[in-house]
C-alpha atoms as an extended CHARMM CRD file, in Angstrom:
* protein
*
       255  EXT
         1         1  UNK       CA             31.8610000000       54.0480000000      -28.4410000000  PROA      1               0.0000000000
         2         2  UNK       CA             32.7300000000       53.4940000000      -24.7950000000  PROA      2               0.0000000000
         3         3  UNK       CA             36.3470000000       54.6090000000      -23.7830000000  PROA      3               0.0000000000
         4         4  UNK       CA             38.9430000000       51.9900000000      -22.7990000000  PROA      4               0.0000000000
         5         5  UNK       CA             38.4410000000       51.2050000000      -18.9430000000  PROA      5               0.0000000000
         6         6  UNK       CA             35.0560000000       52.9200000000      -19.2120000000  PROA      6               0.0000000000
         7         7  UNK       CA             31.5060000000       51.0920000000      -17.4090000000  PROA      7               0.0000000000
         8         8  UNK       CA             31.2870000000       49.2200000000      -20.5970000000  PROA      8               0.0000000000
         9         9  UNK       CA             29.4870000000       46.1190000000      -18.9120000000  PROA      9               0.0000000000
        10        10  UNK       CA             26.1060000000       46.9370000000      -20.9550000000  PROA      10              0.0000000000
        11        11  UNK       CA             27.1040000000       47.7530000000      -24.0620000000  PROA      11              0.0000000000
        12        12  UNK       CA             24.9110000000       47.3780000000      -27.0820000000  PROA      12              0.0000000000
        13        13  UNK       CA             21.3090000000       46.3380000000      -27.0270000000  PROA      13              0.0000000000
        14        14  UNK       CA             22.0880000000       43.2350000000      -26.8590000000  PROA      14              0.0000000000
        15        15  UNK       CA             24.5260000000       43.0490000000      -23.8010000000  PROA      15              0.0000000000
        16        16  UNK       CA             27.5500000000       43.0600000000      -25.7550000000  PROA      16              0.0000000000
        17        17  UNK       CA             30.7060000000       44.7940000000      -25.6380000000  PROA      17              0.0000000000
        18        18  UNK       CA             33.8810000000       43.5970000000      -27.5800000000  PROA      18              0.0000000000
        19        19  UNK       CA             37.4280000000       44.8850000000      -25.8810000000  PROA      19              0.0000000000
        20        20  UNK       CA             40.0210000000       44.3690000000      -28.4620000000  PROA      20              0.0000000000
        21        21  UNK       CA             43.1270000000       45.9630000000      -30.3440000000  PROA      21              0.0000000000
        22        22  UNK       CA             43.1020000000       46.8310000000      -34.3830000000  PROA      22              0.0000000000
        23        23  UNK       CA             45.5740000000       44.3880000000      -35.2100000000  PROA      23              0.0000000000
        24        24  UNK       CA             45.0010000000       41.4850000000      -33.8560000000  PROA      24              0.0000000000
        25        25  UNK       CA             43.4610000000       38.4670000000      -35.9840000000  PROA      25              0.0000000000
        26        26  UNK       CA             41.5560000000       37.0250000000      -32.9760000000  PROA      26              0.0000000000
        27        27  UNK       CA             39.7790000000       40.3750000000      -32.2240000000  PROA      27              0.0000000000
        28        28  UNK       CA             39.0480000000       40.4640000000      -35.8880000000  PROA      28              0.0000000000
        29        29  UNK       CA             37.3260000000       36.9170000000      -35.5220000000  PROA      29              0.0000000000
        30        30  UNK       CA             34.8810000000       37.6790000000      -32.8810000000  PROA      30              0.0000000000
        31        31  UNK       CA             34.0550000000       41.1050000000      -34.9250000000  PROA      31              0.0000000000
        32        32  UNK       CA             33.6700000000       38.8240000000      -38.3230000000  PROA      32              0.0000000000
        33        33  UNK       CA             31.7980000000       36.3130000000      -35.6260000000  PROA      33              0.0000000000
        34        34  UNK       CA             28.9920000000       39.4630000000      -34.7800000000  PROA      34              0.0000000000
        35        35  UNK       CA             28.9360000000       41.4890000000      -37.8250000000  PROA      35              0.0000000000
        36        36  UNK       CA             28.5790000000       38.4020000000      -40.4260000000  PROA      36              0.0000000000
        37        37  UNK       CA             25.5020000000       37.7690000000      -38.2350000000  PROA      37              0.0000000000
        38        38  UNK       CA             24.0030000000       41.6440000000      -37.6290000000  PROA      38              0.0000000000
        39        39  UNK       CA             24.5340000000       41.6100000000      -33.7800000000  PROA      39              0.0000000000
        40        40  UNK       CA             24.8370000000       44.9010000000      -32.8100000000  PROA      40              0.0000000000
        41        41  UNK       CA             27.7010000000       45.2270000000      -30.0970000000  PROA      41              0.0000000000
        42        42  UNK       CA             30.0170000000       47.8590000000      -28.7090000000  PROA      42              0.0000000000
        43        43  UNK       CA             33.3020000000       47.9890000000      -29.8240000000  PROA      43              0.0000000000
        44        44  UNK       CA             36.1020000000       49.3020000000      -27.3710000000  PROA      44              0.0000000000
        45        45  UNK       CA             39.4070000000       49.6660000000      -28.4440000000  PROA      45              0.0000000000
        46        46  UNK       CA             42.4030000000       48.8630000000      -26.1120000000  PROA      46              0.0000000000
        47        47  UNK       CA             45.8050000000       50.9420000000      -26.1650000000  PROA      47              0.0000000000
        48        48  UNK       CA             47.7210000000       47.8710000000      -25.5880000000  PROA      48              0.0000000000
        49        49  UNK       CA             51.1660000000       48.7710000000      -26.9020000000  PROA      49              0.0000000000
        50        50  UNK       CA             50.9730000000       52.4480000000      -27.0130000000  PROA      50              0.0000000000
        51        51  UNK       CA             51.9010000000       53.7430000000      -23.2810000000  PROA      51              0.0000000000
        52        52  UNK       CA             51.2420000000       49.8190000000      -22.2810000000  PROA      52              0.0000000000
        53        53  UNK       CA             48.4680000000       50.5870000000      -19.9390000000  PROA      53              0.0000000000
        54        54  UNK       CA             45.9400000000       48.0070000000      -20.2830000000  PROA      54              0.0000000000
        55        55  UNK       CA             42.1420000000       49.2750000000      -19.2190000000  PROA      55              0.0000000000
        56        56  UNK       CA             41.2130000000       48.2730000000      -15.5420000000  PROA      56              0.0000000000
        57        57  UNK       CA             37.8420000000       46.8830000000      -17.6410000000  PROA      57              0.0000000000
        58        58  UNK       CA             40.2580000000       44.6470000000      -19.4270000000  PROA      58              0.0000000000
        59        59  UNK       CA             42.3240000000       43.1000000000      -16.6330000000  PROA      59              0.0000000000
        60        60  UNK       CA             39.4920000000       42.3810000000      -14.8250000000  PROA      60              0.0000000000
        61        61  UNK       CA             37.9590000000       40.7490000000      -17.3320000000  PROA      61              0.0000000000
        62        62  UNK       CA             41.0010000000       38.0700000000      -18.4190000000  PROA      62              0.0000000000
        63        63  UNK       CA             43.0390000000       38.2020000000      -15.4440000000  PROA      63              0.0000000000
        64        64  UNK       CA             43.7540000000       34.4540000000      -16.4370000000  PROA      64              0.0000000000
        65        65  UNK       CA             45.8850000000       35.9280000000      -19.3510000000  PROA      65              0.0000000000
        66        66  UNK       CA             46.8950000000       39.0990000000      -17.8890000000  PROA      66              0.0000000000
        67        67  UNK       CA             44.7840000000       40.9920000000      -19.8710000000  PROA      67              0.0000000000
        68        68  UNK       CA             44.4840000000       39.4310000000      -23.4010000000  PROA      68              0.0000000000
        69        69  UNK       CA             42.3340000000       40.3770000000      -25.8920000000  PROA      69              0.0000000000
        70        70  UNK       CA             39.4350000000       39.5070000000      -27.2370000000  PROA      70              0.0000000000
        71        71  UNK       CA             37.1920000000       39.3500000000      -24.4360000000  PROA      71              0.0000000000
        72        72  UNK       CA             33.7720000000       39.5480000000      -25.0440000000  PROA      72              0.0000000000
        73        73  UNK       CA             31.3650000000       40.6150000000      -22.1560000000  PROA      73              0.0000000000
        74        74  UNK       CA             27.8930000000       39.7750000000      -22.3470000000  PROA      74              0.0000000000
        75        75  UNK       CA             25.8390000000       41.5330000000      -20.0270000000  PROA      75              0.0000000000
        76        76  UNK       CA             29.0140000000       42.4420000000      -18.1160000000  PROA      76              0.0000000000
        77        77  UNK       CA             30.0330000000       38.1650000000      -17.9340000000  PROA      77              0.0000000000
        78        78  UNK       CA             33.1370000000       38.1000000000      -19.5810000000  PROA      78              0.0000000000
        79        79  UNK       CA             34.1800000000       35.2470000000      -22.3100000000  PROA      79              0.0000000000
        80        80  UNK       CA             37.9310000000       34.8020000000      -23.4780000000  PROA      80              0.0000000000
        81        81  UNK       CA             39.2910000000       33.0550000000      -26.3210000000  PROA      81              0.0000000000
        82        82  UNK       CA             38.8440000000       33.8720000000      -29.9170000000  PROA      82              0.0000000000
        83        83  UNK       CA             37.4290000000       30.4050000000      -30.9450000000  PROA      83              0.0000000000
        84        84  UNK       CA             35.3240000000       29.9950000000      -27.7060000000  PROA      84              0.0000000000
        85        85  UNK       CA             33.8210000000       33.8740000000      -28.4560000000  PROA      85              0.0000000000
        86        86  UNK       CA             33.0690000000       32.8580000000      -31.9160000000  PROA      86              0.0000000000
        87        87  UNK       CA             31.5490000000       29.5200000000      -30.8080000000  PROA      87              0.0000000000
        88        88  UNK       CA             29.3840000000       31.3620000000      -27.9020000000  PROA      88              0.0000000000
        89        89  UNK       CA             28.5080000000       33.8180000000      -30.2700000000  PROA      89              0.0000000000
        90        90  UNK       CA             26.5650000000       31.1330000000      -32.1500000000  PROA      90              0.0000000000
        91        91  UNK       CA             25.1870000000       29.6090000000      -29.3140000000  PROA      91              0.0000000000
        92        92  UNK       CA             23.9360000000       32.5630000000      -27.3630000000  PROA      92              0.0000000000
        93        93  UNK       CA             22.0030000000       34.4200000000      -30.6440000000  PROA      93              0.0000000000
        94        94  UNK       CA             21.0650000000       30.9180000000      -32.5910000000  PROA      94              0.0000000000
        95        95  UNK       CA             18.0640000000       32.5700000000      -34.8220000000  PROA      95              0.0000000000
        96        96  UNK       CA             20.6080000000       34.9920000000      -36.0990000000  PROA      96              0.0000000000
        97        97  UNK       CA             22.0550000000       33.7770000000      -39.1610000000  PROA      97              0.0000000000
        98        98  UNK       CA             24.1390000000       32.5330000000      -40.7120000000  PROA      98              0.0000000000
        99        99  UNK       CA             24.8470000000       29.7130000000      -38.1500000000  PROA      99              0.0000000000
       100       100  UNK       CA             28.8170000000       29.6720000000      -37.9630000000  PROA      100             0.0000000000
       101       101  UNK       CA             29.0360000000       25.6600000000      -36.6430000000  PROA      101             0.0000000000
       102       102  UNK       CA             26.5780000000       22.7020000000      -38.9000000000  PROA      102             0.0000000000
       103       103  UNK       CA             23.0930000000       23.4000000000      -36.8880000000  PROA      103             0.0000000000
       104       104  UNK       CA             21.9890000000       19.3990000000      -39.0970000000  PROA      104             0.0000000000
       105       105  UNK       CA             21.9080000000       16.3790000000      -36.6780000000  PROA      105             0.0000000000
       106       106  UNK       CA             24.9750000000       14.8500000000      -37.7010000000  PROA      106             0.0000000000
       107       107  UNK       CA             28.2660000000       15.6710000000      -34.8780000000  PROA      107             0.0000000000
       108       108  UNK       CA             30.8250000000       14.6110000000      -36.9790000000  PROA      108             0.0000000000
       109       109  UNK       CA             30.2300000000       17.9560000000      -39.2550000000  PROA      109             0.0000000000
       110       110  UNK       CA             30.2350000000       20.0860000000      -36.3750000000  PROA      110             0.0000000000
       111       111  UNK       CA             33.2920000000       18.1030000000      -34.9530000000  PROA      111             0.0000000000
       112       112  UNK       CA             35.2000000000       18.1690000000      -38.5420000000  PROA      112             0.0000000000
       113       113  UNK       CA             34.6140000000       22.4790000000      -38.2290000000  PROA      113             0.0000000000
       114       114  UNK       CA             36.2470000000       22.2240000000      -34.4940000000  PROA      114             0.0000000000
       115       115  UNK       CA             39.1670000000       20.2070000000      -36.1040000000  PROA      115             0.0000000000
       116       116  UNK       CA             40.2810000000       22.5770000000      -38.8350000000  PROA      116             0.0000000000
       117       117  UNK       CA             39.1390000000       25.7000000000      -36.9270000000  PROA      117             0.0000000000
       118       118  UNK       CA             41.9720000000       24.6120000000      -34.5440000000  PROA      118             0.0000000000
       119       119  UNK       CA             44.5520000000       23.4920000000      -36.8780000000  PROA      119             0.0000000000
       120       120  UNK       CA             45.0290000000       27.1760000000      -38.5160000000  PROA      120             0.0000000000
       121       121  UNK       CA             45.7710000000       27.9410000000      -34.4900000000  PROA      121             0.0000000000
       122       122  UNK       CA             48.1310000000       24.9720000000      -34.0280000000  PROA      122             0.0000000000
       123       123  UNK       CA             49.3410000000       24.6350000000      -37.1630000000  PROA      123             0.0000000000
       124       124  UNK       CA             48.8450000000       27.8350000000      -39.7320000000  PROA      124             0.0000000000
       125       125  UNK       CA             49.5840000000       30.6350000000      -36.8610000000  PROA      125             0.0000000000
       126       126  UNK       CA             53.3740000000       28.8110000000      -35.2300000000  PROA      126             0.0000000000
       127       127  UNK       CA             54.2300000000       28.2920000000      -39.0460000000  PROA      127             0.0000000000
       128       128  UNK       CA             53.3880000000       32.1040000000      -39.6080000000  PROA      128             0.0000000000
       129       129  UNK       CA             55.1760000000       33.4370000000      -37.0340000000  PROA      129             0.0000000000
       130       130  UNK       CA             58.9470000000       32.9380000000      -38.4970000000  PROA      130             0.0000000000
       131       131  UNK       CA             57.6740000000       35.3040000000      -41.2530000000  PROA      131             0.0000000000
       132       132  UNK       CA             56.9050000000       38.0030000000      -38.4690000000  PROA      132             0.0000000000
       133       133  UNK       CA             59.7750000000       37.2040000000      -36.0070000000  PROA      133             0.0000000000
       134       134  UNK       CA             62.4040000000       35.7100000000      -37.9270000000  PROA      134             0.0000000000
       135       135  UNK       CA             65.5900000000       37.2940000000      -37.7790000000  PROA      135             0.0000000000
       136       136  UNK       CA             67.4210000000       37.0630000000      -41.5540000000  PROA      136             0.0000000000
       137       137  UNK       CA             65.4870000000       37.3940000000      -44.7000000000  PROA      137             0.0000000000
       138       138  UNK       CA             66.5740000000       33.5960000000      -45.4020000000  PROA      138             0.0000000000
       139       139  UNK       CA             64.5210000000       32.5840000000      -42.2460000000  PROA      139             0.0000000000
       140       140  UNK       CA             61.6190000000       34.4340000000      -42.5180000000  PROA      140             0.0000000000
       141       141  UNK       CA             61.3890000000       32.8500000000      -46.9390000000  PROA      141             0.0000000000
       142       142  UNK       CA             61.8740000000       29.5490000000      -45.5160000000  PROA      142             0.0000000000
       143       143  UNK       CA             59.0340000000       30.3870000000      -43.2170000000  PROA      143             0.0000000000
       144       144  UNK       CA             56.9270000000       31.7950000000      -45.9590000000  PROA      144             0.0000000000
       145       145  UNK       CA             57.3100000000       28.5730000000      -48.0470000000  PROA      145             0.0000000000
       146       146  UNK       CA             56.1700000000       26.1870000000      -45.3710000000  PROA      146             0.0000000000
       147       147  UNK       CA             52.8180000000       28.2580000000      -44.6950000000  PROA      147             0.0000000000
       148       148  UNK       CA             52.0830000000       28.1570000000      -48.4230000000  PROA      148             0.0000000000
       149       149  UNK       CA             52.4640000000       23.9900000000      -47.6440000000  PROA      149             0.0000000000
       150       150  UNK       CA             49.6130000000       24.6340000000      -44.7510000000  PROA      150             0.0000000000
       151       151  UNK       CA             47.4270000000       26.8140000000      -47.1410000000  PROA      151             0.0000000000
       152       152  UNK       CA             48.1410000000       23.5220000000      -49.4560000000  PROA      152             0.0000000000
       153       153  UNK       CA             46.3300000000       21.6360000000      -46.9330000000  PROA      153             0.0000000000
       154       154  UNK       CA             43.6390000000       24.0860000000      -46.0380000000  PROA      154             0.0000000000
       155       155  UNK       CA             42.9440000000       23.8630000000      -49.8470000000  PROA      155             0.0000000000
       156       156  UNK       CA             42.1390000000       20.3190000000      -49.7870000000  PROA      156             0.0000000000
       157       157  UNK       CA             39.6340000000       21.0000000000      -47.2260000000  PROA      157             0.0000000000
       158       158  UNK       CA             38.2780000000       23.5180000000      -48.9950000000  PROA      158             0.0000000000
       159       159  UNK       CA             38.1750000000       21.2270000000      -52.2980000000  PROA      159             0.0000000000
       160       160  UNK       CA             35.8100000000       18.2230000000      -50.2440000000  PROA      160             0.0000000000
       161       161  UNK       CA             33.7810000000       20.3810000000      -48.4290000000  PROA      161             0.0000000000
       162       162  UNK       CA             33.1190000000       23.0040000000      -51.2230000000  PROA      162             0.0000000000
       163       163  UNK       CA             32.2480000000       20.3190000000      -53.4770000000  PROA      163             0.0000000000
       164       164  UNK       CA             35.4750000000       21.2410000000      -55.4610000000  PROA      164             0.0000000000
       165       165  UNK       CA             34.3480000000       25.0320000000      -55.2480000000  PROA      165             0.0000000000
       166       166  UNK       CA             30.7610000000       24.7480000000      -56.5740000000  PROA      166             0.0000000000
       167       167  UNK       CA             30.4750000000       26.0020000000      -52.6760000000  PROA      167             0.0000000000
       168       168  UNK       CA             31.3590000000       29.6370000000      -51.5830000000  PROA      168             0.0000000000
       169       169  UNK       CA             32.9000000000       28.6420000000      -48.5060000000  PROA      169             0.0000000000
       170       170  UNK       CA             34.3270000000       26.2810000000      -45.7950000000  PROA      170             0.0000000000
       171       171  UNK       CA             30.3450000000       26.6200000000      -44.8360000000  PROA      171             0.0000000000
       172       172  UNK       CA             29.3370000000       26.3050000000      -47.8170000000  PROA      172             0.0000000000
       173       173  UNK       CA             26.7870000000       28.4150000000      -49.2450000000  PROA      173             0.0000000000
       174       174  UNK       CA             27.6190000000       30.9820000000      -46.1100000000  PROA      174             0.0000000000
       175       175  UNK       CA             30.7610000000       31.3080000000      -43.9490000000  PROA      175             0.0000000000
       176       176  UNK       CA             30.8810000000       29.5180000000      -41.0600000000  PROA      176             0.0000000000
       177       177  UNK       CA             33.2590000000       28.6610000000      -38.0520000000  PROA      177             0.0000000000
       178       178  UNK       CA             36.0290000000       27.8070000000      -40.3400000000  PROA      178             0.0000000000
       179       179  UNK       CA             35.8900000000       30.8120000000      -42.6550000000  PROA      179             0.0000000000
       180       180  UNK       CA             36.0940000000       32.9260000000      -39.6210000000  PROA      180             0.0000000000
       181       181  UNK       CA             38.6790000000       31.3560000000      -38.3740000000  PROA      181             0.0000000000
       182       182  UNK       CA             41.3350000000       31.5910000000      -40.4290000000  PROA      182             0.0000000000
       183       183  UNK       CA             39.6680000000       34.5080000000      -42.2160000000  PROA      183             0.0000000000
       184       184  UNK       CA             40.9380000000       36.7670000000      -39.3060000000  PROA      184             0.0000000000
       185       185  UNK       CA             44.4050000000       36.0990000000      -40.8270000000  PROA      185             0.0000000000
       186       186  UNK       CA             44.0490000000       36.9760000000      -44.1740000000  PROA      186             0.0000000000
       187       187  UNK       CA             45.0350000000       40.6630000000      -43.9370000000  PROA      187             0.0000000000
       188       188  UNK       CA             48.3430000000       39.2090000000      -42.0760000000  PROA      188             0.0000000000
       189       189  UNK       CA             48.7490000000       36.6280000000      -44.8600000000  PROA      189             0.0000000000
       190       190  UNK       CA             48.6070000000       39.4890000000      -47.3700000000  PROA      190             0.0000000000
       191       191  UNK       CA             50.8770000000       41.9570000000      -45.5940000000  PROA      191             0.0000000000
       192       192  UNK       CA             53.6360000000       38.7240000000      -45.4530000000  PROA      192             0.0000000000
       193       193  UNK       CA             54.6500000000       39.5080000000      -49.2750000000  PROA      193             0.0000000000
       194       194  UNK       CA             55.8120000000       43.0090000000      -48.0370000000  PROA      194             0.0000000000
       195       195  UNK       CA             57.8270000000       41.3280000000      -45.1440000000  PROA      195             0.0000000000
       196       196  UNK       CA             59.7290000000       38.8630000000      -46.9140000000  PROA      196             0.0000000000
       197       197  UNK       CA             58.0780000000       38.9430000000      -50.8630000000  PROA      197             0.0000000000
       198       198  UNK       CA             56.2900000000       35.6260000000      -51.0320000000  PROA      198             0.0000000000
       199       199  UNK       CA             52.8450000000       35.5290000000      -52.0310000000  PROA      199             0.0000000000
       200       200  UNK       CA             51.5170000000       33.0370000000      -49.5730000000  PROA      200             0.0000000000
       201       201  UNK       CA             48.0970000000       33.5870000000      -50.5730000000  PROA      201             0.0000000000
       202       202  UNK       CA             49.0290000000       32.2510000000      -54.3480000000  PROA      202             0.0000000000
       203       203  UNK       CA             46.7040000000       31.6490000000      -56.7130000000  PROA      203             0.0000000000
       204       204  UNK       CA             48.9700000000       29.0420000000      -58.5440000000  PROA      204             0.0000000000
       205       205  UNK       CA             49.1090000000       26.8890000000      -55.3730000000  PROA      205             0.0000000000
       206       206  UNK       CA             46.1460000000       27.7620000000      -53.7880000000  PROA      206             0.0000000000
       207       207  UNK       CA             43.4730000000       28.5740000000      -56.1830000000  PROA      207             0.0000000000
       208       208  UNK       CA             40.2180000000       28.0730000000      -54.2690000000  PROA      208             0.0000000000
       209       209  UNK       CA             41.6430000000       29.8200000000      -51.3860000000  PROA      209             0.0000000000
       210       210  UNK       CA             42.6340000000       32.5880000000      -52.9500000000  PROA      210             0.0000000000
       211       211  UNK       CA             39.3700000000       32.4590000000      -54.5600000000  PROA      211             0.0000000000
       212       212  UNK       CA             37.6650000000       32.2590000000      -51.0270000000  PROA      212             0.0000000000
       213       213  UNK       CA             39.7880000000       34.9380000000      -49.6160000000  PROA      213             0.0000000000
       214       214  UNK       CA             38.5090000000       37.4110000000      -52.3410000000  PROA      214             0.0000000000
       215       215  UNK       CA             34.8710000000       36.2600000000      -51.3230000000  PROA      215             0.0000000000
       216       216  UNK       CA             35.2480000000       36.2170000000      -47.8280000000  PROA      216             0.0000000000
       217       217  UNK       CA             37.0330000000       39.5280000000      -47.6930000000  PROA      217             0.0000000000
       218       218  UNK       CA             33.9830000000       41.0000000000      -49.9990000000  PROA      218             0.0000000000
       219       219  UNK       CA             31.3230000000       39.9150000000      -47.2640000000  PROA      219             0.0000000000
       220       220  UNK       CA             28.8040000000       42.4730000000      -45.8070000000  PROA      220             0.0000000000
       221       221  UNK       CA             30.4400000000       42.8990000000      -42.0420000000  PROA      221             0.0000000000
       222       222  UNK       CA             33.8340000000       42.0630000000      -43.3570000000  PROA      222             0.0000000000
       223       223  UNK       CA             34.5850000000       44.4510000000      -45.6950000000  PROA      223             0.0000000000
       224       224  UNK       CA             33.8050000000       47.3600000000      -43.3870000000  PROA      224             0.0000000000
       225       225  UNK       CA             36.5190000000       46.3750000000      -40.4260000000  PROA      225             0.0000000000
       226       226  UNK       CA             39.1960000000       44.5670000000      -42.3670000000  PROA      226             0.0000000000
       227       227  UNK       CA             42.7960000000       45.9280000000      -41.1150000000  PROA      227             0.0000000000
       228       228  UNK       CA             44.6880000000       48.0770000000      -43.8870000000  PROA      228             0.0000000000
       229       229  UNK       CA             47.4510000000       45.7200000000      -45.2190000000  PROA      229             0.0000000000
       230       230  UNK       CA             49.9430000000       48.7300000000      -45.8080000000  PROA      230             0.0000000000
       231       231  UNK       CA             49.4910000000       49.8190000000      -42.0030000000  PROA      231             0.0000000000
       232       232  UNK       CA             49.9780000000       46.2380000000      -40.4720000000  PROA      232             0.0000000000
       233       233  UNK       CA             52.9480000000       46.4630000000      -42.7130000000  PROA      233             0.0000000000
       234       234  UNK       CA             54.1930000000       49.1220000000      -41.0320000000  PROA      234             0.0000000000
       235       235  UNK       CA             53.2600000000       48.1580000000      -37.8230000000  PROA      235             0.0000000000
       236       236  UNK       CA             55.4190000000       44.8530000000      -37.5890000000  PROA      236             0.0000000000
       237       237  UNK       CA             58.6410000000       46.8430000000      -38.4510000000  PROA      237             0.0000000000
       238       238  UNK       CA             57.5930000000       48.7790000000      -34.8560000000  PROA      238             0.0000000000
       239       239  UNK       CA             56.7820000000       45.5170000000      -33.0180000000  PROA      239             0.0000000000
       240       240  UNK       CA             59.9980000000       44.1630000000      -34.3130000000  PROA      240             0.0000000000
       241       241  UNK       CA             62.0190000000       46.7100000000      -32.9970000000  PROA      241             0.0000000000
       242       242  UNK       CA             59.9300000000       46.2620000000      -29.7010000000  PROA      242             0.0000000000
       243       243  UNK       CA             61.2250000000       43.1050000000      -29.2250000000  PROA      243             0.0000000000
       244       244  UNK       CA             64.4640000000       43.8140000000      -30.5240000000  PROA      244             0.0000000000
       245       245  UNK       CA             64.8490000000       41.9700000000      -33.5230000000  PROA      245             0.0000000000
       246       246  UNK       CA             67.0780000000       42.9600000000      -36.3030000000  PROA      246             0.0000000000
       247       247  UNK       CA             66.0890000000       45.6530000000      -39.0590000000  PROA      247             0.0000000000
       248       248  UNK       CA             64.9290000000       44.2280000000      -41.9420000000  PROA      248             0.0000000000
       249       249  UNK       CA             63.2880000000       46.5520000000      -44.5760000000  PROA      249             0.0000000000
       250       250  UNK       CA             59.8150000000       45.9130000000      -45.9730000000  PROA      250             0.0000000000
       251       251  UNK       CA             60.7470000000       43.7500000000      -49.2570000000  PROA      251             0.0000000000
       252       252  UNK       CA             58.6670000000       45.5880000000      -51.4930000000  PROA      252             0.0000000000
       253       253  UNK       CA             55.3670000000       48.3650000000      -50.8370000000  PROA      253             0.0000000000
       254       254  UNK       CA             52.5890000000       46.1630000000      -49.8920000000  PROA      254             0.0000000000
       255       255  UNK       CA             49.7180000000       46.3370000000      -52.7000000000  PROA      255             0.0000000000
């Protein structure tokens, strides 16, 4: 594995190297993105928040955002975003499978994916962020409670297009833009019971995605890179006091 702010612009044999940080659920997208479909890739990891110096590789690449991660270079070109990475991803390696977007001839499918792939950025990550961030125990329930309403919402979704689960996934038979999408948060969804003890990821509200979770998180190329939920745990009590925020003790060990 190359070194942070090493000549990276190579990478695998395909062209591809992958700056990110452990933590974050749009690094973890791009990685679901290449390993659900077996394209090898260099991963390099960035010490973002340890002595804050971010790799000269990695400003250069995202100078838009100062730096953020993901950014995937292929071939030393850089691409930014987590949903426009996945999306590339797809587009640049289309005979590797599965394909994450509806390859059919109909647009509205591949629109409909765009839609909802979005809506766990507008909608499911703001929501979340009360649980990480807020500042009493009352806020950050409250919080909790309203993203259980967006899961409530995702599982509708997931009811039509699964044909009322017969399918595996938002995909269907294979995860596809979707899954990845707002799979990248599961880990962070999990790890909210030990912030603030709701299960937002409740199998008596949400059965089918708590059902896909499970699945999803089972995959060949997910399993082997998922975040441990204990850690990330762990590591929001640092980032809290990072930016200051009140103490508020883990509510109970997280499973």
């Amino acid at each position: 594995m190359a070194a942070a702010g090493a000549e990276a612009s190579c990478g695998s044999e395909e062209g591809l190297t992958l700056l990110g940080f452990w933590s974050s659920p749009f690094v973890l997208r791009a990685r679901l993105a290449l390993n659900l479909k077996g394209i090898p890739y260099t991963y390099v990891e960035e010490d973002l928040f340890g002595d804050r110096t971010k790799s000269a590789l990695l400003l250069a690449s995202n100078p838009a955002h100062g730096g953020k991660v993901p950014v995937l270079l292929h071939y030393g070109r850089p691409v930014a975003e987590s949903l426009v990475i996945v999306e590339y991803i797809d587009e640049a390696f289309p005979d590797r499978h599965p394909r994450l977007l509806p390859s059919g001839p109909d647009p509205h499918k591949r629109a409909a994916a765009r839609f909802w792939a979005a809506y766990v950025d507008q909608k499911l990550l703001p929501t979340w962020a009360p649980v990480f961030r807020g500042r009493t125990l009352e806020e950050r329930v409250k919080a909790a409670a309203e993203l259980v309403a967006v899961l409530e919402t995702l599982e509708g979704v997931l009811a039509e297009w699964s044909d009322g689960g017969r399918m595996k996934f938002f995909g269907g038979e294979s995860a596809g833009l979707v899954d990845v999408a707002l799979g990248g948060f599961i880990w962070w969804l999990r790890a909210s019971e030990a912030m603030c003890g709701v299960k937002t990821i409740d199998p008596a509200r949400t059965p089918l995605v708590a059902a896909w979770a499970e699945r999803f998180s089972a995959l060949d190329g997910v399993r082997e890179i998922v975040p441990d939920v204990p850690r990330l745990a762990e590591y929001h009590l640092v980032k809290r006091a990072g930016f200051g925020l009140p103490f508020l003790p883990l509510h109970q060990p997280p499973q």
